[in-house]
PLY file of the C-alpha trace (Angstrom):
ply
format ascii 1.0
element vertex 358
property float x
property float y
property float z
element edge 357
property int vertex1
property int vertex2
end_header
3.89 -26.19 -1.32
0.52 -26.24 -1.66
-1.77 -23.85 1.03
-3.53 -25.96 4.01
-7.46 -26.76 3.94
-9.13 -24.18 5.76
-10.13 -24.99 9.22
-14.59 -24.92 9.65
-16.41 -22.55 11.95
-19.68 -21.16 13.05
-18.52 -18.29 13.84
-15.13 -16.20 13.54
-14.16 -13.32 15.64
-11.07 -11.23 14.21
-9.71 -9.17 17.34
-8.80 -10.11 20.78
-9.80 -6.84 22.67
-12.42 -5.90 24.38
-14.90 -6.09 21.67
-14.13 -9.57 20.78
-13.84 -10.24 24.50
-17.64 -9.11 24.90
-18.88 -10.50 21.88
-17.59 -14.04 22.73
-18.93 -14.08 26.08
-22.48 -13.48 24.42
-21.73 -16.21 21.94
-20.61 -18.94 24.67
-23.96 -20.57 25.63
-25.60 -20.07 21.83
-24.16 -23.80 21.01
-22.16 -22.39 17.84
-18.08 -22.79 17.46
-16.51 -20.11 17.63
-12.43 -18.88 17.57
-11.13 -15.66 18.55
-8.02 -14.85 16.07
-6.11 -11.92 18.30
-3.02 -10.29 16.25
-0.88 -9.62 19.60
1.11 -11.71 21.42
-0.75 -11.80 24.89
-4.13 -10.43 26.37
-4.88 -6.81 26.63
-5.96 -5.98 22.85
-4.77 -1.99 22.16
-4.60 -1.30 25.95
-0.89 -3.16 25.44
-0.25 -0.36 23.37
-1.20 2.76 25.18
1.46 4.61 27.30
2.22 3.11 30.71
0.65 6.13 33.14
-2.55 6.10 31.17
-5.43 5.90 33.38
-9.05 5.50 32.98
-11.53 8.23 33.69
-13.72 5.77 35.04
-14.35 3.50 38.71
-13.83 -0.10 37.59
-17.09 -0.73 38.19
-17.83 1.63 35.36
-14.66 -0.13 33.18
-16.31 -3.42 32.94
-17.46 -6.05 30.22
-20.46 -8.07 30.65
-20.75 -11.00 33.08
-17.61 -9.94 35.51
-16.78 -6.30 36.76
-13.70 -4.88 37.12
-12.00 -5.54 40.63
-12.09 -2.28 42.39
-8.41 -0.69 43.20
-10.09 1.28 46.17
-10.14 5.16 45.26
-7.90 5.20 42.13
-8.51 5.05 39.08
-7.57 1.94 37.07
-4.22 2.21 35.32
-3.56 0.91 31.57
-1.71 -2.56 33.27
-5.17 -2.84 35.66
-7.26 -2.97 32.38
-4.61 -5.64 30.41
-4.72 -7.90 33.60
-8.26 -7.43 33.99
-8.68 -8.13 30.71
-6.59 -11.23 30.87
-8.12 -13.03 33.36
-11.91 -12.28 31.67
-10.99 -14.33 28.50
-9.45 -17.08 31.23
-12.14 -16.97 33.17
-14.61 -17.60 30.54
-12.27 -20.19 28.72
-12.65 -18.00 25.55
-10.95 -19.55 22.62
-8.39 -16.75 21.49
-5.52 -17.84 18.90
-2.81 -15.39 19.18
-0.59 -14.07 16.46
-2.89 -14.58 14.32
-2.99 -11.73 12.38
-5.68 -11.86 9.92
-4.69 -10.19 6.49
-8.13 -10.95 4.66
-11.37 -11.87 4.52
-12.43 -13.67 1.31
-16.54 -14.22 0.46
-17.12 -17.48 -0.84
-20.71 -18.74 -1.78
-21.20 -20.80 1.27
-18.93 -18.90 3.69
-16.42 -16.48 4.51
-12.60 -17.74 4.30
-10.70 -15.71 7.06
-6.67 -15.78 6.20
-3.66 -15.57 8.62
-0.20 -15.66 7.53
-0.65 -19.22 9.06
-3.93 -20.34 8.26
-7.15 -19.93 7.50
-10.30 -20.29 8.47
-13.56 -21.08 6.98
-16.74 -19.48 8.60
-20.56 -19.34 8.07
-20.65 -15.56 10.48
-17.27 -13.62 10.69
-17.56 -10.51 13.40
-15.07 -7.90 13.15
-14.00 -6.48 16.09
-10.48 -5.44 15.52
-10.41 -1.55 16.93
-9.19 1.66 15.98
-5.82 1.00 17.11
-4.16 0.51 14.41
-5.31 3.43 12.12
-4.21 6.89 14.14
-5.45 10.04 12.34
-3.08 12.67 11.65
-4.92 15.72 10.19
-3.27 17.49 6.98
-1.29 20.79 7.40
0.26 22.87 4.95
3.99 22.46 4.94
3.72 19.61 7.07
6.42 17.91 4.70
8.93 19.64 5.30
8.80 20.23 9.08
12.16 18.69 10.25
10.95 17.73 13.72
9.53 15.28 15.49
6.09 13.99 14.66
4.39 11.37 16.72
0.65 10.14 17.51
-0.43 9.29 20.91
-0.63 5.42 19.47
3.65 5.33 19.55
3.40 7.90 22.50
5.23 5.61 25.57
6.26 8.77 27.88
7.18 12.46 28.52
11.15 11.45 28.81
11.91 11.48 25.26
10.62 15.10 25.72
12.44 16.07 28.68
13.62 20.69 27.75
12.68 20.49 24.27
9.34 22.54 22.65
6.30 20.60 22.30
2.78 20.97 20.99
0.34 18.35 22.17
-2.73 18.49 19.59
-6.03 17.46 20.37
-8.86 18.75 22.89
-9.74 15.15 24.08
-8.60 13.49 27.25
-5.41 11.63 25.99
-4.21 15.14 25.04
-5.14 16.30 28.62
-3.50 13.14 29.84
-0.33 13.47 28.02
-0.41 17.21 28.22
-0.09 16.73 32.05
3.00 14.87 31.97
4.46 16.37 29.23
4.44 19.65 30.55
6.26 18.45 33.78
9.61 18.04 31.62
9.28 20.24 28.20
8.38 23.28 26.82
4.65 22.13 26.50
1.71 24.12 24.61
-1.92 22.42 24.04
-3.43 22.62 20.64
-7.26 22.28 20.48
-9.47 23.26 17.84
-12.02 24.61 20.44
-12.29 25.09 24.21
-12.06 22.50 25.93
-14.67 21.61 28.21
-13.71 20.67 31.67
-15.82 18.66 34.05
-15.88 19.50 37.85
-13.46 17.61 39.98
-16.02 15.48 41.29
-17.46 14.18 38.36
-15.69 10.93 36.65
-16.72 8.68 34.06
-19.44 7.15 35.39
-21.40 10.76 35.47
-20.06 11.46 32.20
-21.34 8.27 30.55
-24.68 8.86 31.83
-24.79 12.45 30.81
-23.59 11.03 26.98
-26.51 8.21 27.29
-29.37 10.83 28.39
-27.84 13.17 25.14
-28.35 9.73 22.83
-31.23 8.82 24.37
-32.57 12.09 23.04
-31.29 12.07 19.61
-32.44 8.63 19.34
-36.10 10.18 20.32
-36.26 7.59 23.57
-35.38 10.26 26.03
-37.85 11.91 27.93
-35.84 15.50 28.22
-33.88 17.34 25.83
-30.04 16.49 26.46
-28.25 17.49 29.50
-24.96 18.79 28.46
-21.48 17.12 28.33
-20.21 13.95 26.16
-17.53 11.40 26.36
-15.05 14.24 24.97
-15.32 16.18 27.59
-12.25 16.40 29.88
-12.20 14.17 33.34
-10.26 15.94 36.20
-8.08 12.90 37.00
-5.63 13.52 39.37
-2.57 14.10 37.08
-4.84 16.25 35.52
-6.10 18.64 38.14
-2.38 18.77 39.24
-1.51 20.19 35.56
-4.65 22.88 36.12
-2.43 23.81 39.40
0.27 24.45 37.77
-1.26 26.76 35.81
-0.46 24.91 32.41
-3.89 23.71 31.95
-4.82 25.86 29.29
-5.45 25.41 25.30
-4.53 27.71 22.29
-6.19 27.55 19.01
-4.88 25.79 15.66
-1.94 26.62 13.71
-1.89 28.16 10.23
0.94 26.13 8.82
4.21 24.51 9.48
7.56 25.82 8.79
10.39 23.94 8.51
11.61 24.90 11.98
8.13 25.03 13.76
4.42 26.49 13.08
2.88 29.76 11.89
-0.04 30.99 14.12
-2.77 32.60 12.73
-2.12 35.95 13.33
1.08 35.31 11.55
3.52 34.69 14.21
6.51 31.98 14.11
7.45 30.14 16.50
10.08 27.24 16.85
9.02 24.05 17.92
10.64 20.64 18.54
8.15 17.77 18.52
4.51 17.44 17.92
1.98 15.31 19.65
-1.05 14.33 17.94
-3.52 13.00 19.79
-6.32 13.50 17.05
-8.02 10.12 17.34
-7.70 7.06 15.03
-9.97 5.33 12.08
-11.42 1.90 11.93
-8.79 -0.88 11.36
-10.89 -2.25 8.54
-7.72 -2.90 6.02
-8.59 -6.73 6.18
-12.06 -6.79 4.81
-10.57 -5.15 1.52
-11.88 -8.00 -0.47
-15.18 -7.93 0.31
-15.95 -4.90 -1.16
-17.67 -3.32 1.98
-15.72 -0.26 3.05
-16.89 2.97 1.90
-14.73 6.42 0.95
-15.50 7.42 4.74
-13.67 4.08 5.88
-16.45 3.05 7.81
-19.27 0.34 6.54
-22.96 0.49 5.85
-24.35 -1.79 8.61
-27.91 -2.08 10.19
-27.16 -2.09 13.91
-23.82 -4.16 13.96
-24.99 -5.89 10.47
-22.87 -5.20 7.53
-25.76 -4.17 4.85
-23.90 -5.70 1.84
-22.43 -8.39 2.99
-25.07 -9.98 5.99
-22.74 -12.71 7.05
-20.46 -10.10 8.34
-20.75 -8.37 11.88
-18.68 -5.27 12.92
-18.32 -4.38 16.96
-16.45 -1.76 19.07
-15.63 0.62 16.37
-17.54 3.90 17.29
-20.92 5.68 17.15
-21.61 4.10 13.61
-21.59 0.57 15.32
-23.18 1.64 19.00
-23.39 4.19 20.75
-19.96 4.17 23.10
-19.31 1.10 21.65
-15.58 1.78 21.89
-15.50 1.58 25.42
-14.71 -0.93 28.04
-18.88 -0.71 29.13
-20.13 0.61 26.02
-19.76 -2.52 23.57
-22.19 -4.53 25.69
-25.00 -3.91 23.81
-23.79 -4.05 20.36
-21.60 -7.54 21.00
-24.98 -8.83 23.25
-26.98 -7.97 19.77
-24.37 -8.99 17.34
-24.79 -12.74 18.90
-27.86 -12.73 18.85
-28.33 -11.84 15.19
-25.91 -14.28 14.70
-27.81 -17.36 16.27
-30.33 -16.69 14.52
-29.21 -16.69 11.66
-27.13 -19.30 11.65
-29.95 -21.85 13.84
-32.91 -20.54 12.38
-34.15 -23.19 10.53
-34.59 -23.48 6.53
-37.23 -21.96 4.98
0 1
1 2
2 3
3 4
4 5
5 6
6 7
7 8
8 9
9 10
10 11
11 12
12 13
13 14
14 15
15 16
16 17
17 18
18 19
19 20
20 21
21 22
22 23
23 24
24 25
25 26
26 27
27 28
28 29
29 30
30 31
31 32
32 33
33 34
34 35
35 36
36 37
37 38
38 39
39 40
40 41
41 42
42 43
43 44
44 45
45 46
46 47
47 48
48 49
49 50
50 51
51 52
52 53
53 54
54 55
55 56
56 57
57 58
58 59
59 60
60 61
61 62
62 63
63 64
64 65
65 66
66 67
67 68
68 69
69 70
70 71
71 72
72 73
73 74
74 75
75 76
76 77
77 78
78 79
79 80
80 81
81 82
82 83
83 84
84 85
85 86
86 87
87 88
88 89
89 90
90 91
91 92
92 93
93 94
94 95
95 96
96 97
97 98
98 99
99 100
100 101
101 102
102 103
103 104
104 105
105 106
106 107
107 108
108 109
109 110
110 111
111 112
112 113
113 114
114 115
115 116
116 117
117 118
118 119
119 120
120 121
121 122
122 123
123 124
124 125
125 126
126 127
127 128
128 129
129 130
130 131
131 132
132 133
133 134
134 135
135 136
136 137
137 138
138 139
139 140
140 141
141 142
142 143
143 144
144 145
145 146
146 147
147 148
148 149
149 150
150 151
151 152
152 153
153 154
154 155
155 156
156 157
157 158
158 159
159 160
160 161
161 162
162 163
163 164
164 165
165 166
166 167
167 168
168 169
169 170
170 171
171 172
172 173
173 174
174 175
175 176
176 177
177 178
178 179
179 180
180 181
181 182
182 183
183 184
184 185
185 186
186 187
187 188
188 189
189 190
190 191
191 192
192 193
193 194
194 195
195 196
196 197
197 198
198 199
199 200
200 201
201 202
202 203
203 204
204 205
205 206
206 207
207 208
208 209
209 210
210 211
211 212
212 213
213 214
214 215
215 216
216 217
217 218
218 219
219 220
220 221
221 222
222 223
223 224
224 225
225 226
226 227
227 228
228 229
229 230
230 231
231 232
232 233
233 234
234 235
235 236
236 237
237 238
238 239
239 240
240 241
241 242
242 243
243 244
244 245
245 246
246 247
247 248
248 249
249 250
250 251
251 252
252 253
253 254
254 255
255 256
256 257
257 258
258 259
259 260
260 261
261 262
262 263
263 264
264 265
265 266
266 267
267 268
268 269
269 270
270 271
271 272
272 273
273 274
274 275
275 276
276 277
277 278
278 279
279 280
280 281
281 282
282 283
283 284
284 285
285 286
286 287
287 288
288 289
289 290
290 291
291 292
292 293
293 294
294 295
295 296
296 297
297 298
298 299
299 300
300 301
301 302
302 303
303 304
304 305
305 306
306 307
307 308
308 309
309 310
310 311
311 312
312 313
313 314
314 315
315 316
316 317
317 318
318 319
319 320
320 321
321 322
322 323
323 324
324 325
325 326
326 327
327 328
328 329
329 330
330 331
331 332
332 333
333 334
334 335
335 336
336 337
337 338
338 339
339 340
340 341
341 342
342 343
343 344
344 345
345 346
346 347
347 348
348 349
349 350
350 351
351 352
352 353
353 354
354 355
355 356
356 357
């Protein structure tokens, strides 16, 4: 059976989330065609994957994409469901044209275009923007004897809630705020210790997102020379007293070790050489760049990430990459971070693709 023509585009977007969200709003007035191929079943992008008492750090003001803000839910800060409706009724709202379950498996360069495959079909496209998350790559850092440690193991990315926990000895690893997050709840049923490579750094209880975003922008600003004061201090690491949060601080369990040495088969070694027997361990050490689909082009470096010029891949200029992290924006993997990168990336792109021949 021979494999379908591919369909013709202006422009592809691979990814359904927030990125693609933003960068197809930009691209809806530029008088290009355009598809949104989403792998998941329904709206939401990775937030359908994150566990169900997440919440954001931020108002919903400060949780927005361009064009439409979040609708405010009063005093409390939006769950993981407020952000999948949310971002269900922004693609509806601005008729975007996402194909779901379309999981893309490669992009292939051709001379006159890019040929972006499904496993049902494939599309043929002049601009392809990648915008397809971290999501789908969790890190999990190396340890000695990690092999053979005969407990649990699981990243915050498969990480649905503390009751799979409940009495048994957990470390949750990672200084950001998911591991403050799931610490929190964790703790409530389990044995719970928190793992951090350094102190973390906690943030007064009346400062949220929104402060923390600008404090992050004024600290790029000033590496990126266009800030008129050195950098105040604090980043988007730094931990948000939510209220699950502060509750964890009451309960006097809000409070970080260093790294282990090793693992044992029944647990960890600390570094002053102690054992100690441990059940399950969290990891909620951040993820990589889904990038596994652009394997044919040739553009992925050793680091997994890819030279680009602003959003612009440098080797291959008729591909686009959005949302994936400081190399691609600064806060671009945020809900109001990727506005600038996705309103750039479409901009680049109508240009290049209606600027006339020379």
């Amino acid at each position: 059976m021979g494999v379908a023509a591919p369909e013709n585009c202006d422009v592809v977007i691979i990814g359904g989330g927030q990125a693609g969200l933003a960068t197809g709003y930009f691209l809806r007035r530029s008088g290009l065609s355009f598809v949104i191929l989403d792998a998941e079943p329904g709206p939401g992008g990775a937030w359908r994957h994150t566990w169900p008492s997440l919440r954001l750090f931020s108002p919903a003001q400060w949780s927005s994409l361009p064009g439409w803000p979040m609708p405010s839910i009063g005093e409390a800060y939006p769950s993981r469901d407020d952000v999948i409706a949310y971002l269900a009724a922004y693609e509806g709202r601005y008729a975007l044209p996402v194909h779901r379950s379309a999981s893309v498996w490669q992009v292939r360069a051709e001379r006159d275009g890019l040929i972006v495959h499904t496993a049902g079909s494939a599309w043929k496209a002049r601009a392809v923007v990648s915008a397809t998350g971290t999501w789908s790559a969790p890190h999990i850092p190396a340890y000695p004897g990690q092999e053979n440690f005969g407990g649990q193991q699981l990243h915050s990315a498969r990480y649905v809630g503390p009751e799979a926990f409940a009495a048994k000895r957990v470390l949750v690893v990672g200084g950001g705020n998911s591991g403050a997050q799931i610490l929190a709840e964790v703790s409530l049923v389990a044995h719970a210790s928190w793992v951090t490579p350094r102190e973390p750094i906690f943030l007064p209880d009346d400062v949220d997102g929104r402060v923390l975003f600008e404090r992050a922008t004024a600290r790029w600003q000033a590496q990126d020379g266009t800030g008129a004061q050195g950098p105040p201090p604090g980043g988007l690491g730094d931990i948000v007293m939510i209220p699950p949060v502060r509750a964890a601080r009451d309960r006097g369990v809000l409070h970080a070790v260093r790294l282990f040495s090793r693992f044992t088969a029944a647990g960890v070694v600390w570094p002053d050489g102690a054992e100690e027997a441990i059940d399950a361990v969290i990891w909620c050490t951040g993820f990589g760049p889904a990038l596994r689909h652009l394997a044919p082009l040739d553009v992925v470096m050793s680091e997994g990430k890819v030279a680009v010029s602003g959003t612009r891949s440098v080797s291959e200029p008729r591909l686009w990459l959005v949302g994936y992290g400081e190399w691609t924006g600064f806060a671009s993997a945020t809900l109001v971070g990727v506005m600038r990168g996705a309103r750039q990336t479409a901009r680049e792109i109508k240009t290049a693709l209606l600027a006339p021949p020379a």
